[in-house]
C-alpha positions as CSV (number, residue, x, y, z in Angstrom):
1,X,50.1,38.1,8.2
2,X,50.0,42.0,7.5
3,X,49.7,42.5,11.8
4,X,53.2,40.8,11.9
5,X,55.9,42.3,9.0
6,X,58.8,40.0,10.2
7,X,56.1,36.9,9.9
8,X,55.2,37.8,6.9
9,X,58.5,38.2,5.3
10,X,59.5,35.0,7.0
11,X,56.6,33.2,5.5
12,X,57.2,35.2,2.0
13,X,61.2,33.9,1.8
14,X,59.3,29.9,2.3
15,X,56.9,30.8,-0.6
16,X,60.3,32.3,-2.8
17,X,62.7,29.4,-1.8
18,X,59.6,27.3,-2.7
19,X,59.1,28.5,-6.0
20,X,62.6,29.2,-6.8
21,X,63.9,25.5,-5.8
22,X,60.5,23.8,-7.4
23,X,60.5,22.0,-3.8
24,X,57.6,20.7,-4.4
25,X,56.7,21.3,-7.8
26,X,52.9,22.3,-6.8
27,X,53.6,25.7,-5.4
28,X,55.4,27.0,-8.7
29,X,52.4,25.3,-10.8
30,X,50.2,27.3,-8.0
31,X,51.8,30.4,-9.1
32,X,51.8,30.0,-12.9
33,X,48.0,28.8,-12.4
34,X,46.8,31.7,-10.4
35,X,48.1,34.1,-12.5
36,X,47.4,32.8,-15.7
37,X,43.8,33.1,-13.7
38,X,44.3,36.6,-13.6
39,X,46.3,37.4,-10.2
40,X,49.6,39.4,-10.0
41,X,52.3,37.7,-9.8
42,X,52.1,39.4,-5.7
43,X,48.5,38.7,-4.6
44,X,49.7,34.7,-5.9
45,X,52.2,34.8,-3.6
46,X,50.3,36.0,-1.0
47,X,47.8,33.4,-1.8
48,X,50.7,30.7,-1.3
49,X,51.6,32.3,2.0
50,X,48.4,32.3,3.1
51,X,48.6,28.4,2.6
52,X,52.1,27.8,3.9
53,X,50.9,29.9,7.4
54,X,48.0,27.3,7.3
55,X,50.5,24.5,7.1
56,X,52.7,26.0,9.6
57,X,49.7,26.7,11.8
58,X,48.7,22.6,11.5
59,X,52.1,21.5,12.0
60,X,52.0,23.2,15.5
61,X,48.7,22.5,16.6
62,X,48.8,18.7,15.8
63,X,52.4,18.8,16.9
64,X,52.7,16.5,13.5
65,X,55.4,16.9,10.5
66,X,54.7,18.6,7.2
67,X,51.6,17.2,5.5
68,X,52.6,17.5,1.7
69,X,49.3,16.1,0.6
70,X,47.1,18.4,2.6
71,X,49.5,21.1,1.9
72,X,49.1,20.3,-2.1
73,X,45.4,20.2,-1.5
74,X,45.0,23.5,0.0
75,X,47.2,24.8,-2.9
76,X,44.5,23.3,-5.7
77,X,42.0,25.3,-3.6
78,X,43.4,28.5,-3.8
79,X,42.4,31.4,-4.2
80,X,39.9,29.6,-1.5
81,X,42.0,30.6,1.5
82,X,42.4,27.7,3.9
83,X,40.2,27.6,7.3
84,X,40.9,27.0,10.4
């Protein structure tokens, strides 16, 4: 994401509206559980965008809609950051 500002600040609004909406309720319980694990409040959000790039990256490739449960998955495994 850092290569591409206008990505990443796209990717950062989804992780904001995310968290600010509680649509879905995993990413805000992502946030409080990563840095009650000792990550600013930033690097968690980066951590979530991370994850929503993966999903968006998935989405494409597959040509499928949003997978809530593999996106919820890779959420639980942060701050393991999702592979290809």
């Amino acid at each position: 994401m850092e290569s591409n500002p206008e990505l990443k600040s796209a990717i950062m609004e989804v992780v904001d509206n995310q968290i600010n909406s509680n649509d879905p309720p995993e990413t805000r319980q992502t946030l409080y559980r990563l840095k009650n694990e000792g990550h600013s409040e930033s690097k968690a959000k980066e951590l979530i965008g991370c994850v929503v790039a993966s999903e968006i990256f998935e989405v494409l490739k597959r040509q499928e809609s949003f997978n809530l449960n593999r996106f919820v998955k890779a959420l639980n495994n942060l701050p393991k950051i999702p592979e290809d």
